[in-house]
Backbone atoms as SQL, in Angstrom:
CREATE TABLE atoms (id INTEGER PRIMARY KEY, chain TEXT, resi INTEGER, resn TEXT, atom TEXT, x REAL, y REAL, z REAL);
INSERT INTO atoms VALUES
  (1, 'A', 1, 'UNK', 'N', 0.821, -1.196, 0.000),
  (2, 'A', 1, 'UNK', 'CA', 0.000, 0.000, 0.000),
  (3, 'A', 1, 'UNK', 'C', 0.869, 1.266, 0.000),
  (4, 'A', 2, 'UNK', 'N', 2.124, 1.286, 0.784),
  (5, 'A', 2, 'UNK', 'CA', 2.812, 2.275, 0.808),
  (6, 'A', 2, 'UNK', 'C', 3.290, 2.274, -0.741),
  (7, 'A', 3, 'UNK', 'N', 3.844, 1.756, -1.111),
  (8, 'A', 3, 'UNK', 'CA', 4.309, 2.299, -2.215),
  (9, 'A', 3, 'UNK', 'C', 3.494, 2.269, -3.352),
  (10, 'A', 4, 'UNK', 'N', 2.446, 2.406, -3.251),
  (11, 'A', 4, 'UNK', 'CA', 1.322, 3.073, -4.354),
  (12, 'A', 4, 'UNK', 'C', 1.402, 4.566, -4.152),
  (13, 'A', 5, 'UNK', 'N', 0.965, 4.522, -2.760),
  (14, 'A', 5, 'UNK', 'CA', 1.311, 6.160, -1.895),
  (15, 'A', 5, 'UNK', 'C', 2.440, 7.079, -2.374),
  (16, 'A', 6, 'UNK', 'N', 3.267, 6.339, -2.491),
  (17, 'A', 6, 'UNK', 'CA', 4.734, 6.925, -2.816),
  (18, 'A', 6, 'UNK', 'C', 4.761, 7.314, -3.792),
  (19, 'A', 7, 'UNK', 'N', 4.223, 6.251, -5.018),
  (20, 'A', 7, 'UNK', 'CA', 4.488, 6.483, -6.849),
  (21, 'A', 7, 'UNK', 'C', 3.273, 7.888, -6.865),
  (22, 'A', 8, 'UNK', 'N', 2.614, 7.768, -6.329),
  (23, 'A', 8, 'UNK', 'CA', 1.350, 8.887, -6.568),
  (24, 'A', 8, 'UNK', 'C', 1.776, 10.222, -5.733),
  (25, 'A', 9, 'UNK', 'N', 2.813, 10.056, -4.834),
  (26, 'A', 9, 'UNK', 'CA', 3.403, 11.435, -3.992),
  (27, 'A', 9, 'UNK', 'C', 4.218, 12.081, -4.937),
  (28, 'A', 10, 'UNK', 'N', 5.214, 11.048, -5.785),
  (29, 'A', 10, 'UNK', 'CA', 6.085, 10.820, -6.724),
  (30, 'A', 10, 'UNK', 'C', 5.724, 11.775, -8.194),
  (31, 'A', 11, 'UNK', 'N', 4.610, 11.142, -8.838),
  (32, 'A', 11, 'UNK', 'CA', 3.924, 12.170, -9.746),
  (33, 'A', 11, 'UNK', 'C', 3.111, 13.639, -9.700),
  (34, 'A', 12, 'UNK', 'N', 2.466, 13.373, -8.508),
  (35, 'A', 12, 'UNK', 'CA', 2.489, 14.815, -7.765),
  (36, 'A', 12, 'UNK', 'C', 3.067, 15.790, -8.011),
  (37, 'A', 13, 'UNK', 'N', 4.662, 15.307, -7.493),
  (38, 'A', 13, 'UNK', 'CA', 5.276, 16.272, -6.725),
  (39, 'A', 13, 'UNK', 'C', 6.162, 16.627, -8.528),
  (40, 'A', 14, 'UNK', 'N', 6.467, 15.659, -9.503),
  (41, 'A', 14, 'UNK', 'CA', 6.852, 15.987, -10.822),
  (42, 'A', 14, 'UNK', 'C', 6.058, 16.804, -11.428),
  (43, 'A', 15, 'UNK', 'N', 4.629, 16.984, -11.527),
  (44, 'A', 15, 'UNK', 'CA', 3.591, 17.490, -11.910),
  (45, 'A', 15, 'UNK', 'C', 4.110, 18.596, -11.362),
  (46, 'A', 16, 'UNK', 'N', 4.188, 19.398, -10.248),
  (47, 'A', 16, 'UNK', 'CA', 4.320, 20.339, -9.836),
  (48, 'A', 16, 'UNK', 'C', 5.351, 21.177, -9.760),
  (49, 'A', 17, 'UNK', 'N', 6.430, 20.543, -9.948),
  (50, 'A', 17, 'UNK', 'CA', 8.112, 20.600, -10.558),
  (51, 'A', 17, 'UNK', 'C', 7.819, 21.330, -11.784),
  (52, 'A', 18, 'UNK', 'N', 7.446, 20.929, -12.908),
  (53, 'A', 18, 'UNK', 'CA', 7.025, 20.733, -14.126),
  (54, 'A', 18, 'UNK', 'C', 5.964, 22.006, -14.506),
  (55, 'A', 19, 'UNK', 'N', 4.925, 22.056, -13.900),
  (56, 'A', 19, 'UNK', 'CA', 4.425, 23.244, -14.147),
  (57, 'A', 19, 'UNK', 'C', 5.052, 24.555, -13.194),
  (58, 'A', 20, 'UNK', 'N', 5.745, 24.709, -11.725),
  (59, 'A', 20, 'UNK', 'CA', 6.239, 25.667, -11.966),
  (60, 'A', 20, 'UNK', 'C', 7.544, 26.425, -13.191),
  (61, 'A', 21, 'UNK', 'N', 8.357, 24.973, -13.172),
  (62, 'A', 21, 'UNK', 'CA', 9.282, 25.298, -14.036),
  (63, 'A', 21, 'UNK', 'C', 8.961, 26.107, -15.590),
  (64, 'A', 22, 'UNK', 'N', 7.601, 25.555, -15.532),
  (65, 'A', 22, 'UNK', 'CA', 6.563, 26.462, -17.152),
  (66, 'A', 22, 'UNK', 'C', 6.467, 27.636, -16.705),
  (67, 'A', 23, 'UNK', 'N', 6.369, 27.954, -15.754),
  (68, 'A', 23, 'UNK', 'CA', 5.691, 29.246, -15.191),
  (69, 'A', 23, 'UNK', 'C', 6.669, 30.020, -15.394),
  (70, 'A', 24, 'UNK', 'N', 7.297, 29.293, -14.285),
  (71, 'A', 24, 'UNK', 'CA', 9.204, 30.680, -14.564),
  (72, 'A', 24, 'UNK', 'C', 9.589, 30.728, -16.076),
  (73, 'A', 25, 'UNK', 'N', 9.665, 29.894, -17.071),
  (74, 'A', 25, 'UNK', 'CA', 10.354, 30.392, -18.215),
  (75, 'A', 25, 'UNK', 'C', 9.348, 30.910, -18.977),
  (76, 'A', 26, 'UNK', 'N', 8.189, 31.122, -18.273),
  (77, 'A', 26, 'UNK', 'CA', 6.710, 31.938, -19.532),
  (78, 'A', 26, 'UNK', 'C', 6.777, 33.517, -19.056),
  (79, 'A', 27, 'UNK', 'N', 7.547, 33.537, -17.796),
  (80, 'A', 27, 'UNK', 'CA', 7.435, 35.038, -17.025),
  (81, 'A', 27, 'UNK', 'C', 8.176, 35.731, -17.758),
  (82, 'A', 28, 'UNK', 'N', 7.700, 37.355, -17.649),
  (83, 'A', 28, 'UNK', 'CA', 8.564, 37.971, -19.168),
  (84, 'A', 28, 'UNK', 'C', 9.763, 38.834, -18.021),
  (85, 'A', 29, 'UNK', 'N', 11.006, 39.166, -18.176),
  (86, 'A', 29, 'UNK', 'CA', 11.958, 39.754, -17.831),
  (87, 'A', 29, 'UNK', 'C', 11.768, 40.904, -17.779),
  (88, 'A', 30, 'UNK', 'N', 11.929, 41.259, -16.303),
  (89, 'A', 30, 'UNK', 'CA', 11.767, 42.857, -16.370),
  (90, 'A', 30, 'UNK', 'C', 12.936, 43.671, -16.193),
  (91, 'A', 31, 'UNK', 'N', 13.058, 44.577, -17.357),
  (92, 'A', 31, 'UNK', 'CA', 14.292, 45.544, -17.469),
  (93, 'A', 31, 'UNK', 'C', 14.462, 46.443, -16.835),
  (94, 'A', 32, 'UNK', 'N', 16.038, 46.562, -16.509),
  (95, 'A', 32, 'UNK', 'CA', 16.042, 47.731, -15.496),
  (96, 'A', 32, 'UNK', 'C', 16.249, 49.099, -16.045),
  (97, 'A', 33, 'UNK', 'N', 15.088, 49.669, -15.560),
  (98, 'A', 33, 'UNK', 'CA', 15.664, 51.267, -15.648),
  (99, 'A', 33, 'UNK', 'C', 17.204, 51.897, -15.677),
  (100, 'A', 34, 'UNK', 'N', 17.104, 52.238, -16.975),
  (101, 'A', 34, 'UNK', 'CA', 18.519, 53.047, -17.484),
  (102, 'A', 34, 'UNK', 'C', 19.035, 54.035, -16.666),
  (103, 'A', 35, 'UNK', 'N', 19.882, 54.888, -16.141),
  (104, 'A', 35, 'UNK', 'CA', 20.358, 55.860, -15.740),
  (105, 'A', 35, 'UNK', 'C', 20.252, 57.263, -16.560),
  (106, 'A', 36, 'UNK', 'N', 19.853, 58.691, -16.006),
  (107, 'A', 36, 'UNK', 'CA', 19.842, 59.126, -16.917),
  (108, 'A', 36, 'UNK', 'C', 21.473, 60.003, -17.014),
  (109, 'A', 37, 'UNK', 'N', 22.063, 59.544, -15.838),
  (110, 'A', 37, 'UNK', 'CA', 23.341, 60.304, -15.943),
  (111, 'A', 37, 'UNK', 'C', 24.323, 59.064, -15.660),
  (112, 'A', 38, 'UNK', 'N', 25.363, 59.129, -15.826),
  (113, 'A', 38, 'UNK', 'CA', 26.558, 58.393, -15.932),
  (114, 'A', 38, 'UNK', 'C', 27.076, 58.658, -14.211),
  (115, 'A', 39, 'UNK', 'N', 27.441, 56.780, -13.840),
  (116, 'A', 39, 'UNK', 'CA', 27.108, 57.114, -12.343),
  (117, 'A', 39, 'UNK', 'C', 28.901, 57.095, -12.185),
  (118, 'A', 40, 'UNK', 'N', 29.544, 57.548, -13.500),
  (119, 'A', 40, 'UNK', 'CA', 31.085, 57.852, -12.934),
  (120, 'A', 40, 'UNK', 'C', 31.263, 59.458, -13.432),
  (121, 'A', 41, 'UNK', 'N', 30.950, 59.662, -13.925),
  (122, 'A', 41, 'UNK', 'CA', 31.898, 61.156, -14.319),
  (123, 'A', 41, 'UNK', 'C', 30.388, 62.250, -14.436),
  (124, 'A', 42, 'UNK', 'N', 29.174, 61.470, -14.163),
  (125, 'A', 42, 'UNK', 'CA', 27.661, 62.485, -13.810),
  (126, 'A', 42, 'UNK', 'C', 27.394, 63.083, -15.269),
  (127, 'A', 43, 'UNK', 'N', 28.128, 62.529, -16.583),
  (128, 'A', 43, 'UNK', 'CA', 27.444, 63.301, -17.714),
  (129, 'A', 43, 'UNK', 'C', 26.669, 62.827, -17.946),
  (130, 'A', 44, 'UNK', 'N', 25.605, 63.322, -18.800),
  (131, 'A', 44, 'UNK', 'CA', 24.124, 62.558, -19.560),
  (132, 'A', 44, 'UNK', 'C', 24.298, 61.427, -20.008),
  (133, 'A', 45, 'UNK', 'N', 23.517, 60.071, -20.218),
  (134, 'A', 45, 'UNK', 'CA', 23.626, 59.320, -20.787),
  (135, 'A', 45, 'UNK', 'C', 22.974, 59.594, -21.823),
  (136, 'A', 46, 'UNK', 'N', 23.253, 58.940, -23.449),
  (137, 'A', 46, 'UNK', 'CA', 22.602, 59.780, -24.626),
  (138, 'A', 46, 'UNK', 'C', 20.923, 58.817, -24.373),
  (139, 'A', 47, 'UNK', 'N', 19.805, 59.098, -24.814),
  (140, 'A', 47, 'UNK', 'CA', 18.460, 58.388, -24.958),
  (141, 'A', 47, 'UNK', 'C', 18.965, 57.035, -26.002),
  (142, 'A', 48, 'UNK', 'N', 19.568, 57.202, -27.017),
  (143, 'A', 48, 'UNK', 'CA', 19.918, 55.981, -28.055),
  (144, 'A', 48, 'UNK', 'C', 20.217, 55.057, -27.131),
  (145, 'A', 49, 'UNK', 'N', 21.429, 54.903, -26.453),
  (146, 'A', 49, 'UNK', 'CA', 21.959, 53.982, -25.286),
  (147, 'A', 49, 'UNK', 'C', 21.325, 53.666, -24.648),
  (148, 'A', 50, 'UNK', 'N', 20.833, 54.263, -23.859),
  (149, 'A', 50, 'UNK', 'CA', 19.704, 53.677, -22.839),
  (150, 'A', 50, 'UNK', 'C', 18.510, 53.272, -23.110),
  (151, 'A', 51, 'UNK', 'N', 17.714, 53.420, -24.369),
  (152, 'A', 51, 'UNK', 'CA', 17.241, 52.524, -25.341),
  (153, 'A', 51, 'UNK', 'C', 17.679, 51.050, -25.746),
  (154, 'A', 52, 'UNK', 'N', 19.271, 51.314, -25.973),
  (155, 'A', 52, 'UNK', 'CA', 19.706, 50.122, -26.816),
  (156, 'A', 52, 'UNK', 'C', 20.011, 49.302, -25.634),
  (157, 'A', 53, 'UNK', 'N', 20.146, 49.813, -24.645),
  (158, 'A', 53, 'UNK', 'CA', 20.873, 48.679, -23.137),
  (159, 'A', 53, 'UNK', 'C', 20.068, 49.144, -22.300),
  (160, 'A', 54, 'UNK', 'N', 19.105, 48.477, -22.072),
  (161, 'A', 54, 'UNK', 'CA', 18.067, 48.914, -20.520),
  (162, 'A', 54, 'UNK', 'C', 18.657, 48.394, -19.512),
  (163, 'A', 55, 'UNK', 'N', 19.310, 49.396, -18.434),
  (164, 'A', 55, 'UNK', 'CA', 19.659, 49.045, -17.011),
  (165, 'A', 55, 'UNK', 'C', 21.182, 49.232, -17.202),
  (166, 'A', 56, 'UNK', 'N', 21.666, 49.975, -18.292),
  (167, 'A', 56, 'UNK', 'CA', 23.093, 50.669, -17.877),
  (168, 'A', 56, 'UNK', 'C', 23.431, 52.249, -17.443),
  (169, 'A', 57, 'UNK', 'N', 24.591, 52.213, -16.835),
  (170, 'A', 57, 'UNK', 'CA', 24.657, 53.155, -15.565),
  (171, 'A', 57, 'UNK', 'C', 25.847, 53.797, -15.962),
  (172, 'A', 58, 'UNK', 'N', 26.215, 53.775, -17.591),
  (173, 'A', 58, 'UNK', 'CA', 27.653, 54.724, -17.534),
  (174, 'A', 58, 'UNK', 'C', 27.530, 54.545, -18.737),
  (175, 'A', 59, 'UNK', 'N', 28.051, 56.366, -19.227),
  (176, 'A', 59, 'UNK', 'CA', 28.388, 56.800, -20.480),
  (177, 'A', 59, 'UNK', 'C', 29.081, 55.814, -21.689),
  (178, 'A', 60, 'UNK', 'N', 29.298, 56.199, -22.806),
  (179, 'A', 60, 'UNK', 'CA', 29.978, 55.009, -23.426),
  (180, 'A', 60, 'UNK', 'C', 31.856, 54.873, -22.917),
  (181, 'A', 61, 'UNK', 'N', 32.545, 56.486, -22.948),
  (182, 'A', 61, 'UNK', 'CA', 33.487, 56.556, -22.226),
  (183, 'A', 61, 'UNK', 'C', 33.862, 55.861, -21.395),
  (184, 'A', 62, 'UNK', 'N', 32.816, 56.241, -20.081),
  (185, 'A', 62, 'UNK', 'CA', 33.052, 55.215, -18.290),
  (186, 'A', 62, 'UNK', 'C', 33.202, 53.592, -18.744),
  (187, 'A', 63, 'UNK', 'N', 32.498, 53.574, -19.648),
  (188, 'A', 63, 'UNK', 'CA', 32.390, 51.627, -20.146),
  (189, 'A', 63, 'UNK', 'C', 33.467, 51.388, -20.345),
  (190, 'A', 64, 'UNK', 'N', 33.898, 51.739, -21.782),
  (191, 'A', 64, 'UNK', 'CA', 35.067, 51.326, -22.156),
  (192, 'A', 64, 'UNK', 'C', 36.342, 51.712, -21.724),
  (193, 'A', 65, 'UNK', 'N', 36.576, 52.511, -20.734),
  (194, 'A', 65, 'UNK', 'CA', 37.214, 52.672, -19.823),
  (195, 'A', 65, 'UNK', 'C', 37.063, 51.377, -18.616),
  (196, 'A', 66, 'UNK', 'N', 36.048, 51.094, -18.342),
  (197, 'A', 66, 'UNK', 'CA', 36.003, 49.734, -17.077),
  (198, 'A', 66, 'UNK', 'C', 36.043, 48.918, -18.126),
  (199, 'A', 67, 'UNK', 'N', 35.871, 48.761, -18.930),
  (200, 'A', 67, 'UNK', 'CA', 35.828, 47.155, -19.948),
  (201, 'A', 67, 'UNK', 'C', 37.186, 46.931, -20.559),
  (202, 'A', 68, 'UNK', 'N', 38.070, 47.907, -20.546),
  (203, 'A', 68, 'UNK', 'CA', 39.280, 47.924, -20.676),
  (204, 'A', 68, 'UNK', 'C', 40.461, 47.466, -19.336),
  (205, 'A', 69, 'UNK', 'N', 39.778, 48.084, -18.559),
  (206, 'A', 69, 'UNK', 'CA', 40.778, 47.833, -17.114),
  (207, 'A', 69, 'UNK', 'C', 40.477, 46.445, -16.726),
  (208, 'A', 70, 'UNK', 'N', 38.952, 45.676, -16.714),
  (209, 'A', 70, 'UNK', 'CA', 38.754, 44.478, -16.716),
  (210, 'A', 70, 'UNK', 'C', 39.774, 43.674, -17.504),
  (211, 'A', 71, 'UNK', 'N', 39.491, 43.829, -19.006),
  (212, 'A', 71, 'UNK', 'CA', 40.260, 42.661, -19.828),
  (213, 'A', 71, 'UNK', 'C', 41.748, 43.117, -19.320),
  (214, 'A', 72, 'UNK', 'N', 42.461, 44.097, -18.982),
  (215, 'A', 72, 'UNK', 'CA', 43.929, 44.335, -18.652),
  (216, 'A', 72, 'UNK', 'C', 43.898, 42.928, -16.977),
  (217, 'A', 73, 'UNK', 'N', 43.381, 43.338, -16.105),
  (218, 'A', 73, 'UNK', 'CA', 43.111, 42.544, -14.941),
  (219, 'A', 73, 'UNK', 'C', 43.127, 40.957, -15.135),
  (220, 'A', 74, 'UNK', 'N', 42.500, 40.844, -16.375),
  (221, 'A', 74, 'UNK', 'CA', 42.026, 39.032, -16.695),
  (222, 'A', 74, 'UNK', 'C', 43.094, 38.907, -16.936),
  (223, 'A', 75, 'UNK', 'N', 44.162, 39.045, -17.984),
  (224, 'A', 75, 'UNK', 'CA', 45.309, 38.475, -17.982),
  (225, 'A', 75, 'UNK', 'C', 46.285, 38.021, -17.208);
């Protein structure tokens, strides 16, 4: 008897695995609000940019300035 119990706790609990896991990848991603100033040197960020990248926080300058010192660091 128990392990009828079990196989049926068993599918249950997959069933429910299974449809949250639907749930989370049907939920739509919410973007983060752009900056409207550059949170290193305080100039404007242009509207194009913060259009094209929702939820960045620095001029194109400040970037490639940190995206540069990064790849120098990785080596």
């Amino acid at each position: 008897m128990t392990d009828l119990v079990d196989f049926a706790n068993d599918l249950v609990q997959d069933s429910i695995d299974q449809a949250l896991a639907a749930r989370a990848a049907a939920k739509p991603v919410m973007a983060a609000h752009s900056f409207l100033f550059c949170e290193a040197c305080d100039d404007p960020i242009p509207e194009a940019r913060r259009l094209a990248l929702p939820g960045c926080s620095q001029c194109v300058i400040c970037q490639s300035i940190d995206e540069s010192l990064e790849a120098r660091h990785a080596r």
